[in-house]
N, C-alpha and C positions, 0 to 999 in steps of 0.2 A: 214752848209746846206748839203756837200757832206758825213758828216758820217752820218747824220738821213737818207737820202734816202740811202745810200747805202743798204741797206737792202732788199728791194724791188729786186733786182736784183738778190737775191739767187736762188726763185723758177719761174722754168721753169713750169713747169706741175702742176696742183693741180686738186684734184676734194675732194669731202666729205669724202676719206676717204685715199688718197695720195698725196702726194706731189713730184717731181723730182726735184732733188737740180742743180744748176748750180754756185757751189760753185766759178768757176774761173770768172766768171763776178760778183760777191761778192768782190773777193781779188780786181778784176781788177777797182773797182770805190773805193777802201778804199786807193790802193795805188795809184793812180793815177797819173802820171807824175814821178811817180819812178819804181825801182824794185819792180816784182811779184812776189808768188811762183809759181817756175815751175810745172805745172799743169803734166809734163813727170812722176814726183814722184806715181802720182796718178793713171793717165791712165793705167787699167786693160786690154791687149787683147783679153786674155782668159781663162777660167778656171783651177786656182791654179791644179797641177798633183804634186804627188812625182817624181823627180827627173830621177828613175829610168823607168818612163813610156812614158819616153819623149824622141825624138832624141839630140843629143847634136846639139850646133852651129857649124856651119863650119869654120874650122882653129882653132881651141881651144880645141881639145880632149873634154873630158867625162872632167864634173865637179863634176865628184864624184867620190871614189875611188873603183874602180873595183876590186880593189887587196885586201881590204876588205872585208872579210865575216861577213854577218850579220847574227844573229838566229831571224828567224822566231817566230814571234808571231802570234797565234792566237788570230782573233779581234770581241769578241762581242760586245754586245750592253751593252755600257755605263752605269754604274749605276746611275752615277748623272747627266744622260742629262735631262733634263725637260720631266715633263710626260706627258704633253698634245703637244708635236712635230708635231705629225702628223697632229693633229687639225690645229696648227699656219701652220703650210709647205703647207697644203691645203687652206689657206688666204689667203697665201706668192702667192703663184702660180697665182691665178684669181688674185689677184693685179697686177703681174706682166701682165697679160696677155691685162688687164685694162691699162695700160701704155705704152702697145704697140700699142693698139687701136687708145690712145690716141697722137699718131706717137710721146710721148717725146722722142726719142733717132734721130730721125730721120736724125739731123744735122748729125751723125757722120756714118750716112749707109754707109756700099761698095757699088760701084755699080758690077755687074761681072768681072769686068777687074780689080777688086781690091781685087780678094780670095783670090790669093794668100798671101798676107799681114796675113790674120786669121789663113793660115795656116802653115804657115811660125813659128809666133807669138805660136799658141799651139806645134811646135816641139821646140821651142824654152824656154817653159814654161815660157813667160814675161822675158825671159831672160833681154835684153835692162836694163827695168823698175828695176829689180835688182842689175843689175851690177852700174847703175846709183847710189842708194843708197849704195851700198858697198862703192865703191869713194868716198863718203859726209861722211859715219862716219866711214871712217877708220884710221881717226883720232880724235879722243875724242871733244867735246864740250868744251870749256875752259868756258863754263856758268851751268857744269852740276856739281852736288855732289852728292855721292855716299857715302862717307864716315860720319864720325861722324857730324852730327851736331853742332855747338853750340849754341843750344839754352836751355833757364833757363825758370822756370815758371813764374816770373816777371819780364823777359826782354821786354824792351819797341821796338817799331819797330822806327828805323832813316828813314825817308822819304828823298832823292836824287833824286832831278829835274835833269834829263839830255835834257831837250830842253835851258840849258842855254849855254856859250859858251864854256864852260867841258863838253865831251860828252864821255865819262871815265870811263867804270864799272870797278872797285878794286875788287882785294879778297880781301874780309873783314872778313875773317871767326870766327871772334870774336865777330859781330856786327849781329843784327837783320834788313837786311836795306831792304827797297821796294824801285826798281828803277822807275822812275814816268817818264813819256813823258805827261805832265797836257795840251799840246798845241794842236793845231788842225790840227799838220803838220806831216808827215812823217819823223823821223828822222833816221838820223844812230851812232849808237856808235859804241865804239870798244872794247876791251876787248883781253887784251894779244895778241895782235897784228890783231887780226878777226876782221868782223865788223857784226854787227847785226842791221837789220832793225826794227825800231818797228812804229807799227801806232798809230796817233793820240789816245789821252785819255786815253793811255793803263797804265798799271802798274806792276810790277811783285816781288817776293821774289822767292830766289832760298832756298830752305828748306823743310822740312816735312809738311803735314798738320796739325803736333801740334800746328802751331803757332794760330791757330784760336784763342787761346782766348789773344793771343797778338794784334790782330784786334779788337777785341771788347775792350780792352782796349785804343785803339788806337780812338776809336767812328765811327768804321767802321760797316754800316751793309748795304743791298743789297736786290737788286729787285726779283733777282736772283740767286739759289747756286746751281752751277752742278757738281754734284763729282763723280771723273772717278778713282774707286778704284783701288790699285795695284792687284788684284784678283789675288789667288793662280791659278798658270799655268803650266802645264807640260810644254807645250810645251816654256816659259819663264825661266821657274827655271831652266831649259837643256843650253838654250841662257845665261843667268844671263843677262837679255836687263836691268833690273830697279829691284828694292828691292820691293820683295812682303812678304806679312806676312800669315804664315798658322794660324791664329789666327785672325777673322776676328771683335773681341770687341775692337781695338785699337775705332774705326769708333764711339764707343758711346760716348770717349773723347770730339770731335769735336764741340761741343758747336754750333751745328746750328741751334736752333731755335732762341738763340740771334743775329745771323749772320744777318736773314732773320726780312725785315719790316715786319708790322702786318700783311699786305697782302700781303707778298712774295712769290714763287711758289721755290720747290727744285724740282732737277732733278738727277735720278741719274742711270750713265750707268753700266746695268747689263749683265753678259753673259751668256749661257742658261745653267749653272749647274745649277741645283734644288736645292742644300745647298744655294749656291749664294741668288737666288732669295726669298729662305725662310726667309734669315738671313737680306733680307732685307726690307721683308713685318713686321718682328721682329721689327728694326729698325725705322722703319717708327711710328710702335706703342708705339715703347719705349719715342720718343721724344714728343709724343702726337699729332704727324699731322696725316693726315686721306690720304688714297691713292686717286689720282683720274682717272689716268690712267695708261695703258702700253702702249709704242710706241716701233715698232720696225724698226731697220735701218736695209735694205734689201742689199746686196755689189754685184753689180753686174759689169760686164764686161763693155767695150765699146759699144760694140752690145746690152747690156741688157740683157746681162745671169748670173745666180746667177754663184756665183765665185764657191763655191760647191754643191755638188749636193744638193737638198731642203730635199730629201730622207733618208741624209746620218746619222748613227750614232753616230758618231764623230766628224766632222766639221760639221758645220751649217753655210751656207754664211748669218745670219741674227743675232745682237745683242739687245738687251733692253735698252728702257731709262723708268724707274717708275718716274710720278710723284705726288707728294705728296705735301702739306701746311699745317695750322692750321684750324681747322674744325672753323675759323669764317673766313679766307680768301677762303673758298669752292667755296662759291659764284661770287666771281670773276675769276672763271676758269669752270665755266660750257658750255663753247664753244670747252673748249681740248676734243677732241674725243678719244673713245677710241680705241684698234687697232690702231691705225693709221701706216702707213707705208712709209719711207723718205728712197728716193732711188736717193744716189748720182750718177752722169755721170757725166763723165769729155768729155768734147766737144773740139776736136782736132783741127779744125778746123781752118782758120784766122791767124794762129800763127805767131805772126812777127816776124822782121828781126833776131833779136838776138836769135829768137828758129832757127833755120836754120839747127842748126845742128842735132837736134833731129829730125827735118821735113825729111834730107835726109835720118836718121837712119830710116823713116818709109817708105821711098819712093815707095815700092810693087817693089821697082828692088834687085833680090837676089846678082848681084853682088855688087850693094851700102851697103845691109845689111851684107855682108860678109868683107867688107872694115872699117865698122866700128864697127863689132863686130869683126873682129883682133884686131881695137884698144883697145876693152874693155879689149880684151884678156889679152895685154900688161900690161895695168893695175891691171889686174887680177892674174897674174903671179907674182907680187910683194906686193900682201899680202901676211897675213901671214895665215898657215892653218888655224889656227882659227878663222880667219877673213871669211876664206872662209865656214863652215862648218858655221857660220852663217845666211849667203847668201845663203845658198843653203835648209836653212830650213825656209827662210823667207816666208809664206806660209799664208800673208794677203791680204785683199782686196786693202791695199795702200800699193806699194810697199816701205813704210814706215811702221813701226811694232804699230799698232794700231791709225793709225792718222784716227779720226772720225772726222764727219761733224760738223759746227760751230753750236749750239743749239741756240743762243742768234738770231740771226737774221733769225732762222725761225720761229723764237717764234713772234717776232716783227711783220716778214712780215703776217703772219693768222691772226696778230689784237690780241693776247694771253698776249703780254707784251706790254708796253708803247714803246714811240721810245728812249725815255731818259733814259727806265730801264739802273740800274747798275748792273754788274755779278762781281760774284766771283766765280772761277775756282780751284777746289782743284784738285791736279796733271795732270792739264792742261802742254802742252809741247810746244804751241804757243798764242800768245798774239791777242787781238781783243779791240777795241773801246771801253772805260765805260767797261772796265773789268779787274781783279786786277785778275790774277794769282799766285797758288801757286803751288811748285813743286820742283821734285828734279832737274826736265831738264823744268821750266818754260818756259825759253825762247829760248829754243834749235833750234825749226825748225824756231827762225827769222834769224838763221846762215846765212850769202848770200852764202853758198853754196849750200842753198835752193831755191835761187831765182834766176830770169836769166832777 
């Protein structure tokens, strides 16, 4: 009973044509009576700056290298941003403006005596928020792979229950195996010495998305298919964060129209280059489903400010989700609106005991915030350049490097899916209820270095 209603608790705000996410009261009823994720990961201050526009933190010098000369570039306008920008930025806008009306952020206003904190936070460029994820993976995932796979075109998938009294993830790296939590409880397992939380119903393969037609062999197919492609990325192939392909037909491999019941719905997040999005109105036609809408996920701050400017020609604080089905399941999704726009806030607010310490890191007192960004300092001082030259270009809306909102449960809560739909999540990086992930870092953010 407590993962069917979990659902309901994601949107905060809704009217016909938005929604405002309140993803931490989501996690907060799925894990209930355990660890959550820290909601710190996520909370935006204020709007992403480069580095150099910014004042440093006090007691930690310049995190960047001054002694560095860079050559200037000259920066026009993008050839592959999407041509109708302006059109969507002018939507973007009166929606936002419509969500402010509608006081969704309200919970998390300053009042005057707490500007400081915002302004603090913009010389600081979410400093905290990043230095927080430097810490978490500056030490590798022991559940991620990167390297070769081994998987064969008839290899069978071994299914491993860990809600029994082995709670045990093995390299198996010779083996095709889905780790299964099939019970209705929170568990934890471990994995070369870490533990990873996972919720009830969930399931996971650490691998590529080739293994799809090892799922269908398997007699797996779903309510649900949301695929979060590795999209070629400057700004990714500079990080090497995850393995992306400048060849974007691997994607017609993927066998999902068998994936997908006969009235299944696919989802799939796109970013606003205009190849992208062509390749994947292509896409949609090649496998025979028919489009039914676009949604866009709007990133905006604490406050409710787009993380970049709506104006800009380069970053856009706003991504795509297309969806599509089979032109005879149309008919059961003539309620998804088009446009529509889903605007995560993370609400600070109530934190208990054990946030404490990220509560003092925000307390609006500069000597608290100076006390504990020396500590980050410290920590900071003992990676390694490279580690840092990551952190310093992390430059998303979660100061996790593309961690999007959960689609399954606001699909649920608008009445769009059942409450017992099943997903399947291709290079999904955290696990959800009735939902079978795949990926190279499947299960990466259950790490409890993620959770407090």
């Amino acid at each position: 009973m407590m993962i069917v209603s979990a659902f309901e608790k994601i949107i905060r705000v809704r009217s016909v044509d938005l929604a405002v996410l309140d993803e931490s009261a989501y996690y907060e009823a799925i894990y209930a009576g355990s660890s959550v994720p820290n909601r710190r990961f996520y909370a935006i201050e204020s709007p992403f700056r480069m580095n150099s526009q910014v004042s440093v933190p006090p007691g930690n010098g310049s995190v960047t290298n001054k002694n560095k000369s860079r050559r200037k570039r000259k920066r026009g306008v993008s050839s592959n941003i999407t041509c109708n920008l302006s059109d969507v930025s002018t939507v973007l806008k009166k929606i936002l403006e419509k969500a402010v009306m509608m006081d969704a952020f309200n919970e998390n206003h300053c009042g005057p005596a707490q500007c400081s904190s915002f302004e603090t936070s913009v010389n600081f460029n979410n400093y905290l928020a990043r230095q927080l994820v430097l810490t978490a993976t500056s030490v590798p995932c022991p559940l991620s792979r990167y390297g070769k796979q081994y998987y064969f075109a008839k290899q069978s998938i071994k299914e491993i229950c860990l809600n029994q009294e082995e709670r045990t993830i093995d390299d198996i790296s010779n083996e095709l195996v889905m780790w299964v939590n099939d019970g209705p409880e929170v568990i934890i397992a471990r994995c070369k010495g870490e533990k990873f939380i996972l919720p009830p119903f969930s399931s996971f393969i650490v691998n590529d998305a080739c293994v799809t037609e090892a799922l269908i062999r398997y007699g797996k197919r779903f309510d649900f298919v949301l695929l979060d492609p590795p999209w070629e990325n400057k700004s990714v192939k500079r990080k090497t964060v995850y393995p992306i392909y400048g060849d974007h037909k691997w994607m017609l491999d993927l066998c999902l129209p068998e994936l997908l019941t006969e009235s299944g719905l696919l989802a799939i997040w796109v970013t606003n280059n205009a190849k992208h999005l062509k390749f994947t109105d292509d896409m949609i036609e090649y496998f025979g489903f028919e489009k039914i809408a676009i949604w866009r996920w709007l990133k905006v701050t604490n406050s409710g400010e787009p993380v970049y400017n709506l104006n800009s020609q380069h970053k856009q604080p706003f991504e795509n989700i297309v969806f599509a089905s089979c032109s005879a399941a149309r008919r059961h999704y003539m309620n998804i609106v088009d446009e529509f726009v889903l605007i995560r806030h993370i609400f600070l607010t109530n934190l208990d005991s054990h946030n404490s310490f990220y509560i003092e890191c925000h307390s609006y007192q500069h000597a608290c915030c100076t006390k504990y960004l020396n500590f980050f300092g410290d920590i900071f001082d003992n990676i390694s350049q490279a580690e840092k030259a990551k952190a310093e270009e992390a430059n998303t809306p979660s100061a996790i490097h593309s961690r999007k909102p959960p689609l399954l449960p606001v699909l649920q809560a608008l009445g769009i899916l059942e409450e017992t739909a099943e997903q399947l999540e291709l290079y999904g990086r955290y696990l959800l209820p009735r939902t079978t992930t795949v990926g190279f870092e499947a299960a990466k953010l259950q790490n409890e270095r993620y959770f407090v």
